[in-house]
N, C-alpha and C positions, 0 to 999 in steps of 0.2 A: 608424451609431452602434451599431447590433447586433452587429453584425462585430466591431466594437473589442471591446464588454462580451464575447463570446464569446472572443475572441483571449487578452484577458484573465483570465477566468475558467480556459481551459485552462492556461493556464502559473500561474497561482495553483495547481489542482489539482495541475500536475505535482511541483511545489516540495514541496506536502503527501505527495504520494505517492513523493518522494525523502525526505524528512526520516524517514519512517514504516518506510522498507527498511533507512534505515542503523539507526536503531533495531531495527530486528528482525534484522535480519541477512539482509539476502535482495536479491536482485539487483537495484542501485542502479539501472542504467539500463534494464532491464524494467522493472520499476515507475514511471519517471519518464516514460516511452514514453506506457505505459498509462495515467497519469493523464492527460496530453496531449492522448492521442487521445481519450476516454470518458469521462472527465472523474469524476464520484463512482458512476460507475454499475460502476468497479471494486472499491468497499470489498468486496461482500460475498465475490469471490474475493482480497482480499486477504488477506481474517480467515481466508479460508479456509486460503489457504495459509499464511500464521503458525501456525495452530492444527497443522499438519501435521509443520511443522518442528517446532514443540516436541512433535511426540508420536514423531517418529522420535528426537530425543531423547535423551528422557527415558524413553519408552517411557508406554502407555497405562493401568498404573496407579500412575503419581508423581501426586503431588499440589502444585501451585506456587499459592503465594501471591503473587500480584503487589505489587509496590510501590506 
């Protein structure tokens, strides 16, 4: 029953962390790997790398307002 909810919860991650690359622009199936395998313990290299592509850019002093 572990197994399953585990099984589970990885491909729910993955989904979120495919939905989250096409949104950002960034590599659909890295991301969707990586959520798979690790489950949320990608988000915080994932902000990271988002934060990187909008600084390369945009450059580091634009200012964006998010929607």
């Amino acid at each position: 029953m572990i197994l399953l909810f585990i099984g589970v919860l990885s491909v729910v991650f993955s989904m979120f962390f495919y939905c989250q690359a096409i949104s950002s622009g960034l590599g659909i199936k890295r991301w969707a790997i990586a959520g798979l395998m690790f489950g949320p313990f990608v988000w915080p290299m994932f902000c990271m790398k988002k934060r990187v592509k909008i600084y390369q850019r945009f450059g580091f002093d634009c200012l964006l307002f998010p929607a």
